[in-house]
MARTI-972680 format. One record per residue: residue number from 1; residue in one letter; z, x, y of N, C-alpha, C in turn. Coordinates in steps of 0.001 Angstrom, whole numbers, plus 500000, padded with zeros to 6 digits. Layout:
<node num="NUM" residuo="A" n_pz="Z" n_px="X" n_py="Y" ca_pz="Z" ca_px="X" ca_py="Y" c_pz="Z" c_px="X" c_py="Y"/>
...
***
This chain:
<node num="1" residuo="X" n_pz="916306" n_px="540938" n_py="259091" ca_pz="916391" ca_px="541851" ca_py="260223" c_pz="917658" c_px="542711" c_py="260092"/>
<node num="2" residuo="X" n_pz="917804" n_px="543992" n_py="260034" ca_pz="918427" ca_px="544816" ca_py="259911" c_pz="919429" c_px="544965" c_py="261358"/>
<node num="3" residuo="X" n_pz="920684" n_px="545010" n_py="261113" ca_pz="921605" ca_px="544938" ca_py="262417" c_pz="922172" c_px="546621" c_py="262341"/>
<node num="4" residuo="X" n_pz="922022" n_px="546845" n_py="263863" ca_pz="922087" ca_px="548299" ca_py="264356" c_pz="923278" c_px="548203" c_py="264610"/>
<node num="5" residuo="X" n_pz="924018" n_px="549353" n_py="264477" ca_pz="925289" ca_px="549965" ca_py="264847" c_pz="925086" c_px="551591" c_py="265912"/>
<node num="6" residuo="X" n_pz="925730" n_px="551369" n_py="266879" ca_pz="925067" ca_px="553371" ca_py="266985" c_pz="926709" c_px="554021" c_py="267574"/>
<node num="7" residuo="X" n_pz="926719" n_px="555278" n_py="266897" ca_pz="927553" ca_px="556111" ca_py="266836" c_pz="927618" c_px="557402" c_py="267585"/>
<node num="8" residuo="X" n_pz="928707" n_px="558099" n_py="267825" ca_pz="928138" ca_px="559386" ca_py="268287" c_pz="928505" c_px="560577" c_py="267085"/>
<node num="9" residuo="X" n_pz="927724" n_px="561440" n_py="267719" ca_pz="927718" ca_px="562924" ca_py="266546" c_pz="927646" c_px="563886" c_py="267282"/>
<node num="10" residuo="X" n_pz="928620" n_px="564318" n_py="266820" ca_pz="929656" ca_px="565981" ca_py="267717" c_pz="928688" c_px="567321" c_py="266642"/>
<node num="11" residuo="X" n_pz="928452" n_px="568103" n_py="267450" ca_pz="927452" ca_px="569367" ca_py="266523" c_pz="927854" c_px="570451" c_py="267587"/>
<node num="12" residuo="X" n_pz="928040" n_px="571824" n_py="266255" ca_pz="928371" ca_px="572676" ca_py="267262" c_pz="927368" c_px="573471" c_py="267024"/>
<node num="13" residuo="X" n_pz="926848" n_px="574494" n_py="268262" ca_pz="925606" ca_px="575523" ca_py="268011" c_pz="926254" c_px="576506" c_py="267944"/>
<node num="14" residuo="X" n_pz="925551" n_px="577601" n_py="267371" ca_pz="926343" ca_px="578849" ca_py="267618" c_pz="924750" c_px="580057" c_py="267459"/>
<node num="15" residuo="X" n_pz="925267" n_px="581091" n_py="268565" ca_pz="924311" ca_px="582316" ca_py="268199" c_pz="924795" c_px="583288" c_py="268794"/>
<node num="16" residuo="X" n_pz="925055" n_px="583698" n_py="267320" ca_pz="926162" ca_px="585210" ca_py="267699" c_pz="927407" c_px="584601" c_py="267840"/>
<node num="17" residuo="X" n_pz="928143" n_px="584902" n_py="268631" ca_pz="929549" ca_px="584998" ca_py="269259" c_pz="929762" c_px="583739" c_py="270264"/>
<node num="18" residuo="X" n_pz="928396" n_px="583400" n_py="270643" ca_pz="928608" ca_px="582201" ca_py="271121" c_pz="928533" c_px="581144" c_py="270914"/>
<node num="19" residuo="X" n_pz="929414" n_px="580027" n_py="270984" ca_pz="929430" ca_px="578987" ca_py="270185" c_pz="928904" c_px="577363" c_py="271598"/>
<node num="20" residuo="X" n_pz="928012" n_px="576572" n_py="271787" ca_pz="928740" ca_px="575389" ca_py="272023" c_pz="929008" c_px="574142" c_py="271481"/>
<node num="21" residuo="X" n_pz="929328" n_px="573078" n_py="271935" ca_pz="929426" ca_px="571903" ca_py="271644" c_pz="928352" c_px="570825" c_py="271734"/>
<node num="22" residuo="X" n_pz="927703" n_px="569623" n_py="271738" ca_pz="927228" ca_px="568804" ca_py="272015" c_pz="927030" c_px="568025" c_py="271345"/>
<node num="23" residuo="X" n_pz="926743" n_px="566375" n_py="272080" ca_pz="926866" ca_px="565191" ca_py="271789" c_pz="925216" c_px="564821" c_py="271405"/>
<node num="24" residuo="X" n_pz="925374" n_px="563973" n_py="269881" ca_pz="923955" ca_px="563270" ca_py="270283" c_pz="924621" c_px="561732" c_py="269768"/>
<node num="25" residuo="X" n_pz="923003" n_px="560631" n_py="269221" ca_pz="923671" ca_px="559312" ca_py="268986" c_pz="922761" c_px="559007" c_py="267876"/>
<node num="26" residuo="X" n_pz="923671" n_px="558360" n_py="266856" ca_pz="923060" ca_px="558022" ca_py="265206" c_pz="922694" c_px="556491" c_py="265252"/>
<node num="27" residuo="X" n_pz="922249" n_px="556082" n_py="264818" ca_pz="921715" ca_px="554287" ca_py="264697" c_pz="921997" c_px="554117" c_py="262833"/>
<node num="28" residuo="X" n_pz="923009" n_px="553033" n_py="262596" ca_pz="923922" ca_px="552827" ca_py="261529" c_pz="922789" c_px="551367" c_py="261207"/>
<node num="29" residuo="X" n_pz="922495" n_px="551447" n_py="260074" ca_pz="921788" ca_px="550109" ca_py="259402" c_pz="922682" c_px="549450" c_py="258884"/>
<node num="30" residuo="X" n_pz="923157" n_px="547847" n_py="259453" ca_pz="924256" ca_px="547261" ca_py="258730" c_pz="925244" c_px="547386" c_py="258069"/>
<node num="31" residuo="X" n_pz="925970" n_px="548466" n_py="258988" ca_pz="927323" ca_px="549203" ca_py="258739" c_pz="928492" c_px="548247" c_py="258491"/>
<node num="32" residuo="X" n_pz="928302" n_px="547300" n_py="259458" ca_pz="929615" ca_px="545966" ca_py="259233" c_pz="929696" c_px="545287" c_py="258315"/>
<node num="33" residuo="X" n_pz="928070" n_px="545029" n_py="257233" ca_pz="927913" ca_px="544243" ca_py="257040" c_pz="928495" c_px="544817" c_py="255190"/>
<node num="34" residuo="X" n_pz="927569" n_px="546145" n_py="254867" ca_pz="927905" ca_px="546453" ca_py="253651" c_pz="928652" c_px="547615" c_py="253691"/>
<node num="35" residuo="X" n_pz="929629" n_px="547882" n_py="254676" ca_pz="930338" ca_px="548857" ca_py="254653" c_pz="929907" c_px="550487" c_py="254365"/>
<node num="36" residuo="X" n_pz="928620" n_px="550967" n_py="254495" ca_pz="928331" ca_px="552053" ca_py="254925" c_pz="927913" c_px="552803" c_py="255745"/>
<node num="37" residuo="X" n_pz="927845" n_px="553970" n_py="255851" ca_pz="927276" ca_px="554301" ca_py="256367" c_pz="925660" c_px="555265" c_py="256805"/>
<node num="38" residuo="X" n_pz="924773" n_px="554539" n_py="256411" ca_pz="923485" ca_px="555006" ca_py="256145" c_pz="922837" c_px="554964" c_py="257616"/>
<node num="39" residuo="X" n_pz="922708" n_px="556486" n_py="257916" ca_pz="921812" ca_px="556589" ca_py="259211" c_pz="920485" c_px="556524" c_py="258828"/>
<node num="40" residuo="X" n_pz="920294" n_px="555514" n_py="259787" ca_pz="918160" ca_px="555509" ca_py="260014" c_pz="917700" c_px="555991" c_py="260878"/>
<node num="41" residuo="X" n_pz="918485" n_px="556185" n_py="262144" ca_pz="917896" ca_px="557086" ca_py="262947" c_pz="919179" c_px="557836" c_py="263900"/>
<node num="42" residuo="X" n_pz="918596" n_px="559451" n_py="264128" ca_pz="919327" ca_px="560080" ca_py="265174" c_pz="918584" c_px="560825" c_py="266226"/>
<node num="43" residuo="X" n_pz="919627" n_px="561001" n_py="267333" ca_pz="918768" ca_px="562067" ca_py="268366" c_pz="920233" c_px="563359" c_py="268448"/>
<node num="44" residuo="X" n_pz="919180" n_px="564252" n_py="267964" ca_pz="920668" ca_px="565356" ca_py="268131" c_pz="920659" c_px="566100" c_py="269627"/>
<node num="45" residuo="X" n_pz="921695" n_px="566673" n_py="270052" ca_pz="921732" ca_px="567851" ca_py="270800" c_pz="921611" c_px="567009" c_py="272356"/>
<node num="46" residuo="X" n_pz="921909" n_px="565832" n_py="272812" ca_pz="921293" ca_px="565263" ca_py="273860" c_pz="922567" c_px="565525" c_py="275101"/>
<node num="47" residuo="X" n_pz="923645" n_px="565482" n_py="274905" ca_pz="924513" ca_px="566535" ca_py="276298" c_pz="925780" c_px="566688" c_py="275663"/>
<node num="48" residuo="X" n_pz="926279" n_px="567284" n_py="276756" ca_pz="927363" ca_px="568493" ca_py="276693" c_pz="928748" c_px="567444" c_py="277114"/>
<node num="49" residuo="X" n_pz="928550" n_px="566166" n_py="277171" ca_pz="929474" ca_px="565571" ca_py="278168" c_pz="929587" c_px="564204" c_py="277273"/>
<node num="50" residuo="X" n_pz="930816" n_px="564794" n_py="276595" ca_pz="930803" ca_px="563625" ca_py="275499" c_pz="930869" c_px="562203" c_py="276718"/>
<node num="51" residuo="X" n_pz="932425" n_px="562432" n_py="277129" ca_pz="932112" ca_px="560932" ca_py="277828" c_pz="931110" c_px="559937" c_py="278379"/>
<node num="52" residuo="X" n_pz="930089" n_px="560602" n_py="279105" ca_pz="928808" ca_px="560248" ca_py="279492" c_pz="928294" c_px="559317" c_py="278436"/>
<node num="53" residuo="X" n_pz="928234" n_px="560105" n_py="276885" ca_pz="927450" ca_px="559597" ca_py="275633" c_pz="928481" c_px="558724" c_py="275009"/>
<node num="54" residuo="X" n_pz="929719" n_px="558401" n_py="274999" ca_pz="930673" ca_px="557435" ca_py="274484" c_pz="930034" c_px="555986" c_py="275435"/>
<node num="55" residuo="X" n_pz="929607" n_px="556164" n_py="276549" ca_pz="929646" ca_px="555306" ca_py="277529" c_pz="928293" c_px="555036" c_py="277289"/>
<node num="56" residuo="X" n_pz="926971" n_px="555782" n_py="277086" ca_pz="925877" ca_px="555186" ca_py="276840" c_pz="925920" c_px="554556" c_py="274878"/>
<node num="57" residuo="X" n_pz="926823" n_px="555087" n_py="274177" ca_pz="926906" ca_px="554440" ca_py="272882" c_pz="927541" c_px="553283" c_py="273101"/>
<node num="58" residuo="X" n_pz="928508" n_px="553017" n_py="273618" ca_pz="929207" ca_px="551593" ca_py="273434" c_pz="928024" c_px="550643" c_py="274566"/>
<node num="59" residuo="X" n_pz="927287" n_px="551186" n_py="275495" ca_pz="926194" ca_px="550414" ca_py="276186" c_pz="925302" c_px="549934" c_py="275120"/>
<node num="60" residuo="X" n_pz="924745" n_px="550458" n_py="274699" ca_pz="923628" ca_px="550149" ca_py="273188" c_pz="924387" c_px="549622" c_py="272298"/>
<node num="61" residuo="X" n_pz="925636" n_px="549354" n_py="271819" ca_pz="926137" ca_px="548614" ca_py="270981" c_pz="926421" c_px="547302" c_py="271559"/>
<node num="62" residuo="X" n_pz="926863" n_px="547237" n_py="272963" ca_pz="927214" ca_px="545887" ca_py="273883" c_pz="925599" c_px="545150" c_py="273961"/>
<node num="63" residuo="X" n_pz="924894" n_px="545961" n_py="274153" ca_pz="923478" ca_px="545471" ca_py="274278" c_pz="922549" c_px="545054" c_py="272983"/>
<node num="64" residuo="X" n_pz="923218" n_px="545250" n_py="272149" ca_pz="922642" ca_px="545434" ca_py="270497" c_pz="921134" c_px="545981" c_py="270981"/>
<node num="65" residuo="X" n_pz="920796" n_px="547005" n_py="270969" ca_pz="919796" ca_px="547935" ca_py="271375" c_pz="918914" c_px="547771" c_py="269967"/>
<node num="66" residuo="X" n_pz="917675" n_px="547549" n_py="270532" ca_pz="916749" ca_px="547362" ca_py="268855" c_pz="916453" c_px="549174" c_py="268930"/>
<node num="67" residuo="X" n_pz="916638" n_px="549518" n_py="267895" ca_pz="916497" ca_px="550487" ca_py="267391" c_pz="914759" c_px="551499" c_py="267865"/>
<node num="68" residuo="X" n_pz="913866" n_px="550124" n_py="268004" ca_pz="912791" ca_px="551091" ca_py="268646" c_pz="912534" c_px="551371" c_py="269984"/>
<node num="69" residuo="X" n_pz="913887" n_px="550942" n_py="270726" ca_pz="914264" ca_px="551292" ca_py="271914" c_pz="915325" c_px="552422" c_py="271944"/>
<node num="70" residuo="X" n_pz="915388" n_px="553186" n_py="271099" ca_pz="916888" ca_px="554058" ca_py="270992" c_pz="916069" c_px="555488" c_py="271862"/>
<node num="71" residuo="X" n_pz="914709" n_px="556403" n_py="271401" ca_pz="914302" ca_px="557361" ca_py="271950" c_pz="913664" c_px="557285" c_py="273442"/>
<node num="72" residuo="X" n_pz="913457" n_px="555736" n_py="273904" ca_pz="913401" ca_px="555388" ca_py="275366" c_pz="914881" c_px="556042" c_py="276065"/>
<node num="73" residuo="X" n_pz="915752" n_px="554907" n_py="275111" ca_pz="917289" ca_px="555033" ca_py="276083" c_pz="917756" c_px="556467" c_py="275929"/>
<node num="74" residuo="X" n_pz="917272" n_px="557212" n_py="275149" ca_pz="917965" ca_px="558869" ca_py="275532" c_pz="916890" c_px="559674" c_py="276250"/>
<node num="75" residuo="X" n_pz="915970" n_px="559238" n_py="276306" ca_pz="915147" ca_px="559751" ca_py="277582" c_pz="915512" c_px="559352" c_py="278812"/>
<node num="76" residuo="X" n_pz="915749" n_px="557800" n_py="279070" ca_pz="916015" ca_px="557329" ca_py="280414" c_pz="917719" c_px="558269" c_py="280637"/>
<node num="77" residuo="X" n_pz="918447" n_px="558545" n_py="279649" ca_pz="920083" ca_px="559107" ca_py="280176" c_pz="919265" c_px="560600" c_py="280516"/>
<node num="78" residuo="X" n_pz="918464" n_px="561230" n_py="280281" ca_pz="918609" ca_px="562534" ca_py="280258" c_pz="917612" c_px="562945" c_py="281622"/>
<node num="79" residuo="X" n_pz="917174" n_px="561988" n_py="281947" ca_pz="916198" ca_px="562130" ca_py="283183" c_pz="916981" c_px="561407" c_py="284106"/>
<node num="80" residuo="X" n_pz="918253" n_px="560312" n_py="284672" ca_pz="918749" ca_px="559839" ca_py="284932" c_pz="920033" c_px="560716" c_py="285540"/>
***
């Protein structure tokens, strides 16, 4: 069984002259274990408010979140 890690990922948009910021969250396949970092899964672009997403990433890491629960839990933050 593969042990999840999840991270956040800072992306900036830009069109034209305008630029923003936003947060999404990566799912790390046994990052502790063999020291890399190989993403298996991400959700990009999911808000503007990093803190919000620091606080739902360290939730899914406290929770060890199975991974085929990861596109539930960024639906439930974004309708929430």
């Amino acid at each position: 069984m593969m042990n999840i890690t999840y991270g956040m990922t800072e992306e900036v948009y830009a069109l034209g002259t305008e630029r923003r910021v936003s947060y999404g969250i990566a799912a790390y396949a046994d990052a502790e274990e063999d020291g890399t970092a190989t993403i298996v899964a991400s959700v990009h672009d999911v808000t503007a408010d990093k803190q919000a997403l620091v606080e739902l990433v360290e939730l899914c890491n406290r929770l060890e979140l199975s991974l085929i629960h990861l596109n539930d839990v960024v639906e439930d933050f974004l309708v929430g």
